[in-house]
C-alpha positions as CSV (number, residue, x, y, z in Angstrom):
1,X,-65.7,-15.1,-75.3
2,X,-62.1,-14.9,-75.4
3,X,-62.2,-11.5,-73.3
4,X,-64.2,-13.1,-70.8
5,X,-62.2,-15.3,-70.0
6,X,-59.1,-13.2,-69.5
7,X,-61.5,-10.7,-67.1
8,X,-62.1,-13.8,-65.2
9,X,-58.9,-15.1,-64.8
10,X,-57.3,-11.5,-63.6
11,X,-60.1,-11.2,-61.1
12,X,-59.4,-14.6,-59.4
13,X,-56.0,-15.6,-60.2
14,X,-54.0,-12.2,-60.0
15,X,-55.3,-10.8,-57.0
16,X,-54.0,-14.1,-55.6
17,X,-50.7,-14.2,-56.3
18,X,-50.4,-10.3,-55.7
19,X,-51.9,-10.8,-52.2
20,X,-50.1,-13.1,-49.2
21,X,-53.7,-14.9,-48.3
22,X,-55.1,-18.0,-48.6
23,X,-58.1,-20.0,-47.3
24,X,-57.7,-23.4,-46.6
25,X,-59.2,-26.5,-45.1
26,X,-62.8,-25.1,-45.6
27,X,-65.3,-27.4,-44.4
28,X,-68.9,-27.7,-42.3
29,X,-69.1,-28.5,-38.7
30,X,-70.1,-31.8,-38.6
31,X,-73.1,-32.5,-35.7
32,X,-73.3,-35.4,-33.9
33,X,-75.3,-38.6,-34.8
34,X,-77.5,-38.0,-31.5
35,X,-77.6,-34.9,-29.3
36,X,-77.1,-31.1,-29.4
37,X,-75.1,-29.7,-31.8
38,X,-72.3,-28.0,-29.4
39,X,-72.3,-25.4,-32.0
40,X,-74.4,-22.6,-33.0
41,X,-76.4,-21.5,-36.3
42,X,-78.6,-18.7,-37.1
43,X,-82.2,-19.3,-39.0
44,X,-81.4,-16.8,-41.3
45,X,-77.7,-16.8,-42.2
46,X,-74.8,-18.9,-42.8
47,X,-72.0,-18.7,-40.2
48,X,-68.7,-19.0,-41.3
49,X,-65.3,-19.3,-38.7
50,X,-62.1,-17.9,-40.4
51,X,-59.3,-19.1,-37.9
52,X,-56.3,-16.5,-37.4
53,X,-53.7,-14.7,-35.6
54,X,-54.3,-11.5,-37.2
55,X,-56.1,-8.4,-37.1
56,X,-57.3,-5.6,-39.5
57,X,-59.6,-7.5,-42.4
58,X,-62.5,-6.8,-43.8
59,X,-64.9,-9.0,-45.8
60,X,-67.2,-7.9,-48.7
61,X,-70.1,-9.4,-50.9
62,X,-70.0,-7.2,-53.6
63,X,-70.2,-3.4,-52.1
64,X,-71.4,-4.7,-49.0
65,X,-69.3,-4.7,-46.3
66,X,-70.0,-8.1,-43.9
67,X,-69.8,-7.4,-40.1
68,X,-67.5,-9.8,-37.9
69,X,-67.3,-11.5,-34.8
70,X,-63.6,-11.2,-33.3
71,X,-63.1,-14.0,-30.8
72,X,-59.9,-15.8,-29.3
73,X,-57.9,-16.3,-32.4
74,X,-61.2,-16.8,-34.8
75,X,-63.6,-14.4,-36.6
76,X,-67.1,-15.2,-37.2
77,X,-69.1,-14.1,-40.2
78,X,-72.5,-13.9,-40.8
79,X,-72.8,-14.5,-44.6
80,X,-76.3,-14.4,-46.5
81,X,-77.5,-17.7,-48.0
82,X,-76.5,-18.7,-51.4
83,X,-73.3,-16.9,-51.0
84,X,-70.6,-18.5,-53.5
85,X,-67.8,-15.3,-53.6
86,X,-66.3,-13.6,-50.6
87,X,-63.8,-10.7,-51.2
88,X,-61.3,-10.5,-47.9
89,X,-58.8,-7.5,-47.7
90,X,-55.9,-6.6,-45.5
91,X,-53.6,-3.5,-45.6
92,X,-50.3,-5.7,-45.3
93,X,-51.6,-8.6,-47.4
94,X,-53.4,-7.6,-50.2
95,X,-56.9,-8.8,-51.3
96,X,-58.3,-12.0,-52.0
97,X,-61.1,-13.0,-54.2
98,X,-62.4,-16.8,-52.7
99,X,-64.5,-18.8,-54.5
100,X,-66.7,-21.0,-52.0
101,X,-65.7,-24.8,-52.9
102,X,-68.5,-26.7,-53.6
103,X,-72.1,-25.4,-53.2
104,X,-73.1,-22.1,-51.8
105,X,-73.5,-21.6,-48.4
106,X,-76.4,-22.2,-47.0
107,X,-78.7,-21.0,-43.8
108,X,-79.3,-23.0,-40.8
109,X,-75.1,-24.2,-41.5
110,X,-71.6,-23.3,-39.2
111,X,-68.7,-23.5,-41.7
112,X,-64.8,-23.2,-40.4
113,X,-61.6,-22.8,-42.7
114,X,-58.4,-21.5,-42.0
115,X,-57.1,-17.9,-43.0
116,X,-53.2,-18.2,-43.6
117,X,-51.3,-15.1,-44.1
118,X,-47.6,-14.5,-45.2
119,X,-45.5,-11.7,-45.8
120,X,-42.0,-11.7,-46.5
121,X,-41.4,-7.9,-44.7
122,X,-42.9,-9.8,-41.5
123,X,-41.8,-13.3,-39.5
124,X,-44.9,-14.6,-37.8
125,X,-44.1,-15.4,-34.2
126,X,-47.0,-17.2,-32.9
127,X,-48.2,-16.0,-30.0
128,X,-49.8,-19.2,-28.1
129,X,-49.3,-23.3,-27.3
130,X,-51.1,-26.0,-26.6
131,X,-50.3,-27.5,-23.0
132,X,-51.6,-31.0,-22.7
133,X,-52.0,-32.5,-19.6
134,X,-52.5,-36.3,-18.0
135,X,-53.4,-35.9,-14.5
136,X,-53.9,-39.2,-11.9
137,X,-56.2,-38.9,-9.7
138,X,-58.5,-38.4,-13.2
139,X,-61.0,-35.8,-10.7
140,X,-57.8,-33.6,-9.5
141,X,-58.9,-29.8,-9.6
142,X,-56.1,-27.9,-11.4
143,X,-55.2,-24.2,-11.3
144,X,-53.0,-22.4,-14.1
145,X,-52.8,-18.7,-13.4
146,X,-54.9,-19.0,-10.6
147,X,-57.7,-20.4,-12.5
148,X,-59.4,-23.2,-12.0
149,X,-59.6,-25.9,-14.5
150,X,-61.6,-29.3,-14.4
151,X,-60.1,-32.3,-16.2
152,X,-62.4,-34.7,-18.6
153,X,-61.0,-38.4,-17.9
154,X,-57.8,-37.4,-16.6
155,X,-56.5,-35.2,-19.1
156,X,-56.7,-31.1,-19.7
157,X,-55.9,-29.3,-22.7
158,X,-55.2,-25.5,-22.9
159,X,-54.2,-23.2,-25.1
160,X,-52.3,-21.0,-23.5
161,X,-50.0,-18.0,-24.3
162,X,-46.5,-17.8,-24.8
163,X,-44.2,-18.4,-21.4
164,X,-44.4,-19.3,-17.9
165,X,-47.3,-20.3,-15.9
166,X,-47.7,-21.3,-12.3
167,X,-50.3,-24.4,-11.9
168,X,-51.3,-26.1,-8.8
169,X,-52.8,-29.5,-8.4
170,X,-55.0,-31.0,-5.9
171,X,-57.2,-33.6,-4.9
172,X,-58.7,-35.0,-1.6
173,X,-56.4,-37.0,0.4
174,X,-53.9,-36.7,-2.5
175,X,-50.6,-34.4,-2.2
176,X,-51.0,-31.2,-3.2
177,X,-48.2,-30.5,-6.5
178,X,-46.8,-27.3,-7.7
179,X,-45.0,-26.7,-10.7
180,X,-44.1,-24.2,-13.4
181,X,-45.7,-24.7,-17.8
182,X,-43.2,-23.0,-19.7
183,X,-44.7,-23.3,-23.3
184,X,-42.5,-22.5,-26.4
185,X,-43.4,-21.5,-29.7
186,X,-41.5,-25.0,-31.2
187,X,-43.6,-28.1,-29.9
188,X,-46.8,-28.2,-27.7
189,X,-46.1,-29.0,-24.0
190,X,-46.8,-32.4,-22.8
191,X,-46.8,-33.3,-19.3
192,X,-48.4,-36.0,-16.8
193,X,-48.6,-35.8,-13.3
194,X,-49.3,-38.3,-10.7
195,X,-50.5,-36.8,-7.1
196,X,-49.0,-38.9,-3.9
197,X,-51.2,-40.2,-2.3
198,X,-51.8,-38.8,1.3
199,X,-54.3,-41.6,3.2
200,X,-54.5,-44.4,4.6
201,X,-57.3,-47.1,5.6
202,X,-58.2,-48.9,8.8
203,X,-59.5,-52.1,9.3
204,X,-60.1,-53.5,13.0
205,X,-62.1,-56.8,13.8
206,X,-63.1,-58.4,16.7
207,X,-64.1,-60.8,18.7
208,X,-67.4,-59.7,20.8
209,X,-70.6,-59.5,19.3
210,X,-72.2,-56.5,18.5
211,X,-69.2,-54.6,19.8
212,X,-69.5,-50.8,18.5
213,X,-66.7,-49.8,16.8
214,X,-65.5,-45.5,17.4
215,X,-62.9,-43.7,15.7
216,X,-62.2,-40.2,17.7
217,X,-65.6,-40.8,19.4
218,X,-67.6,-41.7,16.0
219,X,-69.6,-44.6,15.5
220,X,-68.3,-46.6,12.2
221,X,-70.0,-49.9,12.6
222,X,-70.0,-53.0,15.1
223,X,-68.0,-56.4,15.2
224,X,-65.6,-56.1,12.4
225,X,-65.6,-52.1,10.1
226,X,-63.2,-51.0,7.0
227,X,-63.1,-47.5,6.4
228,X,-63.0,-45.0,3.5
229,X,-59.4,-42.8,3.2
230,X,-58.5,-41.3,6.1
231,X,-56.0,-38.4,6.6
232,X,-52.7,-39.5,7.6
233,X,-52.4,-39.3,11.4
234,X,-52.8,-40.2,15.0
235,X,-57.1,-41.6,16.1
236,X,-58.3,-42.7,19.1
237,X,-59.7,-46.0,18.7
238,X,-62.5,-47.4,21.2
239,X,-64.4,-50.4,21.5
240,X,-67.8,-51.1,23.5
241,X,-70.1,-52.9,24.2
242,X,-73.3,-52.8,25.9
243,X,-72.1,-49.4,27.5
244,X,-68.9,-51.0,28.9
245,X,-65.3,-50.0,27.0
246,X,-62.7,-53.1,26.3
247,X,-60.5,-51.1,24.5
248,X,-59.1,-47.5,24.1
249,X,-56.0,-46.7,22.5
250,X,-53.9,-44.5,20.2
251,X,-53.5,-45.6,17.0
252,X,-51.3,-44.0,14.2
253,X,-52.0,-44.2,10.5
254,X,-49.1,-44.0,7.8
255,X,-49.9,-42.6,4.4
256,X,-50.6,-45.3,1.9
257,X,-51.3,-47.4,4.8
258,X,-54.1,-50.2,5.3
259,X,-53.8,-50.3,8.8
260,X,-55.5,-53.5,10.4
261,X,-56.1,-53.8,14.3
262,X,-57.2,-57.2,15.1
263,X,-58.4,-58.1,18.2
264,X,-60.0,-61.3,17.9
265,X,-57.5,-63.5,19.3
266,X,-57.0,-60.9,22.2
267,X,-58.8,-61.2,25.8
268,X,-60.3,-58.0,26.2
269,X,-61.4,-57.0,29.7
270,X,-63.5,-54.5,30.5
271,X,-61.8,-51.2,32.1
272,X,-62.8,-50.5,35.4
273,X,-66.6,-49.4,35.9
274,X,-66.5,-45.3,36.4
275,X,-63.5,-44.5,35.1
276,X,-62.5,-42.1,32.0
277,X,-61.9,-44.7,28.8
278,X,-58.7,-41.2,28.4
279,X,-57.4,-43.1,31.8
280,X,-56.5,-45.9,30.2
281,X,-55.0,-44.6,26.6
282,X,-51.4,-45.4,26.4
283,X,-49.6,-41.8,26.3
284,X,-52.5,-39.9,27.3
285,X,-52.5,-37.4,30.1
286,X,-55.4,-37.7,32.7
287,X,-58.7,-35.5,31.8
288,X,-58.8,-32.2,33.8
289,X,-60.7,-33.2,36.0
290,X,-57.9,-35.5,38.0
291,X,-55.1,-34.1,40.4
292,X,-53.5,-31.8,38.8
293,X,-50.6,-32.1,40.7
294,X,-49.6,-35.3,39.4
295,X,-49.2,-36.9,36.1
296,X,-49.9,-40.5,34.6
297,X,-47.4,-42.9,33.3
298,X,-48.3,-46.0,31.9
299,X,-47.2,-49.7,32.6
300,X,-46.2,-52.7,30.3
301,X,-50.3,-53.6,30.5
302,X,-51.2,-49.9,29.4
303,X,-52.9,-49.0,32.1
304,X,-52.1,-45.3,33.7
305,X,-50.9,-44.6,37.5
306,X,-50.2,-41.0,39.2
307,X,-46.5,-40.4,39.4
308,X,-45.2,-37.8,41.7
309,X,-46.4,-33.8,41.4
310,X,-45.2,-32.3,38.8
311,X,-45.3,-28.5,37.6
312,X,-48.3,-27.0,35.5
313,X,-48.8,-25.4,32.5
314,X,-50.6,-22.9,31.2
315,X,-53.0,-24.0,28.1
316,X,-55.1,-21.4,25.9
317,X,-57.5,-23.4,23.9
318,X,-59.8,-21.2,21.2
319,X,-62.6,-22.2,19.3
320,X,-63.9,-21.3,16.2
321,X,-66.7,-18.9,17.9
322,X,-68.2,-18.5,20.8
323,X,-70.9,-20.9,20.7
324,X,-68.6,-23.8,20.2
325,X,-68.1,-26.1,22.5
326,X,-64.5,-27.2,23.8
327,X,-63.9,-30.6,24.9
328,X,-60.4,-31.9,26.5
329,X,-59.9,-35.5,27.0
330,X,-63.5,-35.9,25.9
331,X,-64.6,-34.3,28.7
332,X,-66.4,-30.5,28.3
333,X,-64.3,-27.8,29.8
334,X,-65.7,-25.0,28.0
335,X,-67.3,-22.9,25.4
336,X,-65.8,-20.4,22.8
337,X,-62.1,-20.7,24.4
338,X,-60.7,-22.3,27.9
339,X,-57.8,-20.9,30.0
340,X,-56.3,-23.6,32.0
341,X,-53.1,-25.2,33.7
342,X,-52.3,-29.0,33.0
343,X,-49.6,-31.2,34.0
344,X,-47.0,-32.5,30.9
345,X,-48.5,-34.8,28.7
346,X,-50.3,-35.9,25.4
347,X,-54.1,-34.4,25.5
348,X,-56.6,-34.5,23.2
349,X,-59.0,-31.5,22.2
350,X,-61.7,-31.1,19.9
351,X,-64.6,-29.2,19.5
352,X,-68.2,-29.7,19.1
353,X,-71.3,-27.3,17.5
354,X,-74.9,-28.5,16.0
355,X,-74.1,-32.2,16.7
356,X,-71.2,-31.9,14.6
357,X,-67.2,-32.6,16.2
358,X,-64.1,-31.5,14.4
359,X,-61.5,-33.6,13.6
360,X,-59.2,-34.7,17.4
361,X,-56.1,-32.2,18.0
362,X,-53.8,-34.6,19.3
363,X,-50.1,-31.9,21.6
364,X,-47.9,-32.3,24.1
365,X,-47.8,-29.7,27.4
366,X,-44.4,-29.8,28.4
367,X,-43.4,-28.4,31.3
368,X,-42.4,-24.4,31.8
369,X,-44.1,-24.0,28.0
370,X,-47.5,-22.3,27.6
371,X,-49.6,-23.9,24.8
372,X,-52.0,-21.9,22.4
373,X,-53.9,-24.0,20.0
374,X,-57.1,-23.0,18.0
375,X,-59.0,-26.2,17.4
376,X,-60.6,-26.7,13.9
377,X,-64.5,-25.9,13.0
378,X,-66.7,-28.6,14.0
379,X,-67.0,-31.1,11.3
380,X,-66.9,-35.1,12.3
381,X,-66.1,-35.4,8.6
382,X,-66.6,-34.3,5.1
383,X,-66.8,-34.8,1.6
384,X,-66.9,-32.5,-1.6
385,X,-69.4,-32.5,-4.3
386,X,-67.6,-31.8,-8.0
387,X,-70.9,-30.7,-9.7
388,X,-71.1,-29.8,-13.7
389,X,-73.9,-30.2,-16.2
390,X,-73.8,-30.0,-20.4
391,X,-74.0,-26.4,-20.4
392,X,-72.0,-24.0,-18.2
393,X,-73.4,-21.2,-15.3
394,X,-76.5,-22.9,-14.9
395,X,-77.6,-21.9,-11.2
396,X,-76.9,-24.8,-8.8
397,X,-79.2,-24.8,-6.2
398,X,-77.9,-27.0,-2.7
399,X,-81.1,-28.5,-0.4
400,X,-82.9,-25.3,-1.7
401,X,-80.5,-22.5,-1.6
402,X,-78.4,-21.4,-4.5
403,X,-74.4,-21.7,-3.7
404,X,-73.2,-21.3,-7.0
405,X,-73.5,-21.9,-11.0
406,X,-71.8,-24.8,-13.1
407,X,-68.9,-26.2,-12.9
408,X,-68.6,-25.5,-9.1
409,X,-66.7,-27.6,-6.6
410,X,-68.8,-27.9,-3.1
411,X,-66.2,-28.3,-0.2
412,X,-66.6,-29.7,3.3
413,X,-70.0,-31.5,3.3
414,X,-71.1,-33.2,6.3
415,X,-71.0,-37.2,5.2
416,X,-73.6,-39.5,6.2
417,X,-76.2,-37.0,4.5
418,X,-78.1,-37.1,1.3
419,X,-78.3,-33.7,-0.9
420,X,-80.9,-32.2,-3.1
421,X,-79.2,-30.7,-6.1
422,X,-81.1,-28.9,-8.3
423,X,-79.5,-26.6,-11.9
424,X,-81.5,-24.1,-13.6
425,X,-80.9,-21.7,-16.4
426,X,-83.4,-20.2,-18.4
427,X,-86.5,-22.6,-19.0
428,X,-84.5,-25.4,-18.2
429,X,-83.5,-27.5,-15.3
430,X,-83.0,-30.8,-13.8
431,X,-82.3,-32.3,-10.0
432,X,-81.2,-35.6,-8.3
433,X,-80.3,-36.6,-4.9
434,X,-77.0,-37.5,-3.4
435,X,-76.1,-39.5,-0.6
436,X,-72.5,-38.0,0.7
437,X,-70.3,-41.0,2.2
438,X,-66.7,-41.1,3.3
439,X,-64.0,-38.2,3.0
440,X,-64.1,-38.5,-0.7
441,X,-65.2,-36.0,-4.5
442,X,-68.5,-37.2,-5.6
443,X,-68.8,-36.4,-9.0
444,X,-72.2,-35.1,-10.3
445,X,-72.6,-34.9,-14.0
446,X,-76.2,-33.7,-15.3
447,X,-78.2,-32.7,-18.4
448,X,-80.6,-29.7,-18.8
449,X,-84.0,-30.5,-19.6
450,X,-86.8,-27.9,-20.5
451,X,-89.6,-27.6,-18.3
């Protein structure tokens, strides 16, 4: 008995101290009260996770050797049932004889421990840090390395390797942000970033009823309309009613502006029957279908007059094909691009396609100085659908027709519109319907469901 003993003792504790291993921390993955495990098991065999750096092990029950899994910084084993001993060796650290704590391992279970090494020929340099990052707005899209990385509430956590790495952040109607990570080996990176805002809102009341309210030729609502964020910039504002225009005017919006335009306590005429509502925009050169030998200025009421001839320009205006329509002054002029010669002045060009408009191009001709401007797609406005489910590359079908798998970030969506989303992988899927509004992310979380 007293032999025994001894054998036993030079089996487990000797190898031990000989070797420069150690498992620690050993324990099962724990599943959650209610839902899917986010972890996998086998029917048949015990998984265990062995967390290190380094390479060159090999595992054994007994003679046999077990296969492993080599992932990022983890190996996976597949260990028979009932196993209670697993022998690990390594050519620089020895070999290690480790008792399971506890019970035996059983099927059906994911265990995890850490694998420490040390050797006093080698210095361990890790090789990776964490980089933990707050982000405002919490739906930002962020890029490190050029990939593209989602954020959960705000915040992103990566594990990243050793050094610099460019990351870009973005957001609708936020200020794009560049900087640099640099991670060390001494202390995870900790950072927060908050995105300037770049929009502004309009508000803008009156005074008649029913009046219809337009922003660059858009409907938005009647009497009294407060809008969703809208890029920072000059709009053309119009108010009718009944067919007849009262008002028609430029309007500029700051960033991180609410910019109100009431005109209730105003007496608001109508503009003379027949004319252009572009004749009577403060700033705004006359359509082209005035004399183009003179030019408008505008008196203390806003209203334009001709001044005296002045010389022409030459204007090149280009659409985004050939089937698009341009429009000057709101006013057709052509279709896939437009030579022409206008007087100096502000104009305004846009372009329309499929009953869509792009956004108004606002320029100034002046005089001697040919103009070339290619005018945006048509799009009166858009949104972007941020769409992700519980498991990832699950096919994500848009109004029928696949565009992409999960996560995926849908860009430039007409508004006013409601979309049929539909995910599939495998045997499972699931689908809802969203209504798009404003120039805004609509997030779209959903869960698999077998069919």
């Amino acid at each position: 008995m007293r032999y025994w003993w001894l054998l036993l003792f030079c089996v487990l504790v000797l190898p031990a101290t000989a070797q420069r291993m150690q498992v620690e921390d050993f324990a099962p993955y724990s599943k959650p009260f209610l839902g899917k495990a986010p972890f996998p098991t086998d029917k048949h065999q015990a998984l265990l996770d062995l967390f290190t750096q380094e390479k060159g092990f090999q595992f054994q029950i007994g003679d046999q050797v077990i296969p492993v899994t080599e992932g990022e910084g983890v190996l996976t084993l597949s260990l028979p049932p009932h196993t209670d001993f697993l022998t690990i060796k390594h050519p620089d650290y020895g070999q290690l004889t480790w008792k399971i704590p506890g019970k035996a391992l059983k099927k059906k279970k994911h265990y995890h421990a850490h694998l420490r090494t040390d050797s006093p020929q080698k210095d361990y340099q890790p090789n990776k840090q964490w980089a933990l990052l707050t982000i405002h707005p919490a739906h930002a899209i962020v890029y490190v390395d050029s990939l593209m990385h989602l954020l959960q509430d705000g915040q992103l956590s990566l594990y990243l390797p050793l050094g610099p790495h460019p990351c870009r952040i973005e957001s609708p109607f936020y200020q794009t942000v560049t900087d640099t990570l640099t991670l060390t080996d001494s202390i995870r990176l900790e950072r927060s970033f908050r995105l300037p805002p770049n929009y502004g809102y309009l508000t803008v009341e009156t005074a008649l009823p029913h009046a219809q309210i337009l922003l660059d030729g858009q409907p938005l609502g009647t009497t009294r309309i407060e809008t969703g964020r809208l890029t920072p910039g000059r709009y053309r504002l119009t108010v009718r009613q009944d067919e007849t225009c009262y008002y028609d005017q430029f309007i500029d919006i700051e960033n991180a502006e609410r910019h109100i335009v009431d005109l209730r306590h105003l007496t608001l005429q109508p503009l003379p029957a027949g004319s252009s509502p572009s004749e009577h925009i403060s700033g705004i050169a006359l359509p082209s279908g005035a004399d183009s030998t003179a030019s408008p200025s505008v008196s203390e009421d806003g209203s334009a007059h001709i001044n005296a001839p002045q010389s022409l320009t030459t204007v090149h205006l280009t659409a985004s094909d050939a089937e698009t329509e341009i429009w000057l002054n709101r006013e057709k002029v052509g279709t896939g691009e437009w030579h022409g010669a206008l007087v100096p002045g502000f104009y305004a060009a846009s372009s329309r396609k499929d009953s869509l408009e792009s956004r108004t191009e606002y320029f100034w001709v002046e005089a001697g100085k040919t103009v070339e401007l290619t005018l945006p797609s048509p799009q009166s406005a858009y949104g972007w659908l941020n769409i992700s489910c519980d498991e990832v590359k699950a096919t994500v079908f848009l109004n029928g027709t696949a565009v992409g798998s999960t996560p995926c970030l849908l860009r430039n969506l007409p508004i006013d519109r409601s979309y049929h989303i539909r995910l599939e992988k495998g045997r499972k899927h699931t689908e809802t319907v969203v209504h798009l509004k404003g120039n805004d992310m609509v997030n779209v979380y959903l869960s698999l469901k077998k069919k």
